[in-house]
C-alpha angles and dihedrals in degrees: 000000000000110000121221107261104239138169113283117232131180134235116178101314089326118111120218120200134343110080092327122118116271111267123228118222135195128175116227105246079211132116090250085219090066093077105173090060084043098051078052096055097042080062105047088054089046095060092047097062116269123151100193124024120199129198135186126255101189084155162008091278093056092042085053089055099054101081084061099048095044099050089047097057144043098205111120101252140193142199118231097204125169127183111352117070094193086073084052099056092046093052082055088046093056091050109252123159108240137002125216118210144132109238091214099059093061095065123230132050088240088061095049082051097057097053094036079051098045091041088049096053095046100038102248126142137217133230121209118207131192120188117189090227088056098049120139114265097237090045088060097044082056104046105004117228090323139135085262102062092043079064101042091045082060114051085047085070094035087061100049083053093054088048089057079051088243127128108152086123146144125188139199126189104195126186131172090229107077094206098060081034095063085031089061106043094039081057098036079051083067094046107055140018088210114119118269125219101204124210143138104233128224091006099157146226117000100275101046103037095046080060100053095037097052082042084058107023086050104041082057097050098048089056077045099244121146150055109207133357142201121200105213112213134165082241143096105288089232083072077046089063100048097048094051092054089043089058089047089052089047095052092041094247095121115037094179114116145014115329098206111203113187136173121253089234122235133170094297091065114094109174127068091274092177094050091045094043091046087054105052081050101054083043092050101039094104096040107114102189115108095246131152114222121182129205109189133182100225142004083265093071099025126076100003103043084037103041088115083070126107089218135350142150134218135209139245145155110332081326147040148199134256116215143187129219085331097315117113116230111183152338117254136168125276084238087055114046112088085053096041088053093041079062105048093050090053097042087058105029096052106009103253 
């Protein structure tokens, strides 16, 4: 696919937009004072895989907490501040890597100055989020709650940022509904050359919202829209994170890691597929190269339907066979083929 060109920014040592890989973003469910459980989260999504953590600063306590968090961890961070600018400057002050705010939520256009100011002579970048429940009110009397007015909302605040001669910006222009989600940012896509954080917000528990963002998020990447993307889900961020990679991997953004085919299962299948299939991927979770492993039910789908894949195996009666690029290897029992895989896959991919 050809990616939309669009302005490079910098978090932290990650690079949004431009040529660079699409970044994955949670937000800490943390009180962001607490800064113990905060530092442990920041971990935990670390090691997930996120590239750019976000907290919340609602007040004076959590700015207060900031100094200490930044200076404990090396993850990019930013601040989420609304309304009061004061909080803004003092997330630059303590050092973090992007601020997101909406410049017409702090008041005056002194005010927008001083953290444009502030952002612009430490390097740090705005984002700028739109939400379709927090649209302007004349907006809505003109378009309604609409793709358009997410847009428009927007630019309002783009252009509040350029007069403080400051364009260092990313934007986002969420909405719970994925079609004036993917509307909005396919349009928003025309009007600017900014970088854009995708996301569906509000999208749900696990199940559902995984559904509708990878609905939204992957509907945009595949037009090649989008910079950086955050998955929003009622669940631990960590779930957030994963999703997010596993929609980059879909849409052949991110190559890292394992690629798991698997049949859909059907009466010709004779082992415990779900429980095999469950158990290569547990095995395989940690393994970084780009590989393609299949786990198919029968002969039928194994070596010949998968034969695209680096390694697979494929069931038959009480047993099934491994195989290699299409080739078959060996015959092994149904108790002993996720492992037997598992070790195929290490004894050829790092010489063991």
């Amino acid at each position: 696919m050809t990616r939309e060109k669009t302005k490079t920014i910098r978090v932290g040592d990650v690079s949004v937009g431009g040529v660079s890989p699409v970044s994955v973003q949670s937000m800490c469910s943390t009180k962001t004072e607490d800064v113990g459980a905060t530092l442990a989260q920041i971990e935990a999504l670390r090691s997930a895989g996120c590239d750019i953590v976000r907290l919340a600063v609602p007040n004076e306590k959590a700015a207060r907490a900031l100094p200490e968090i930044r200076k404990n961890c090396a993850v990019p961070l930013v601040a989420d501040i609304h309304f009061d600018y004061r909080l803004a400057l003092a997330a630059v002050e303590a050092g973090f890597d992007k601020i997101r705010i909406n410049p017409g939520n702090i008041g005056s256009a002194e005010r927008v100055r001083l953290v444009a100011d502030a952002c612009r002579a430490n390097g740090v970048p705005i984002r700028i989020g739109v939400n379709s429940g927090s649209l302007e009110k004349d907006l809505l009397e003109e378009y309604g709650p609409s793709p358009r007015a997410l847009c428009e909302s927007a630019m309002r605040h783009v252009r509040m940022l350029e007069d403080a001669n400051f364009d260092d910006i990313c934007i986002s222009i969420k909405s719970s509904d994925v079609s004036d989600t993917v509307a909005a940012y396919r349009m928003m896509s025309e009007m600017t050359s900014y970088p854009l954080h995708l996301g569906v917000t509000e999208s749900g528990t696990p199940y559902m919202g995984i559904i509708k963002s990878s609905a939204g998020i992957g509907s945009l990447l595949m037009d090649g829209i989008g910079s950086t993307l955050r998955v929003s889900l009622t669940a631990d961020p960590v779930e957030e994170v994963k999703a997010g990679i596993a929609i980059l991997k879909a849409t052949g953004l991110r190559k890292e890691g394992v690629n798991i085919i698997s049949c859909p299962t059907c009466g010709r299948t004779d082992i415990d597929l779900f429980a095999v299939s469950a158990k290569v991927e547990e095995l395989l979770k940690d393994f970084k190269k780009p590989i393609t492993v299949a786990v198919m039910g029968c002969i039928v789908n194994g070596p010949g339907e998968a034969k695209h894949a680096d390694y697979g195996l494929a069931g038959g009666l009480n047993e099934g066979v491994l195989f290699k690029k299409g080739e078959i290897v060996r015959k092994v029992p149904e108790g002993m083929l996720a492992e037997a895989l598992y070790e195929l896959i290490m004894l050829e991919e790092r010489g063991v």
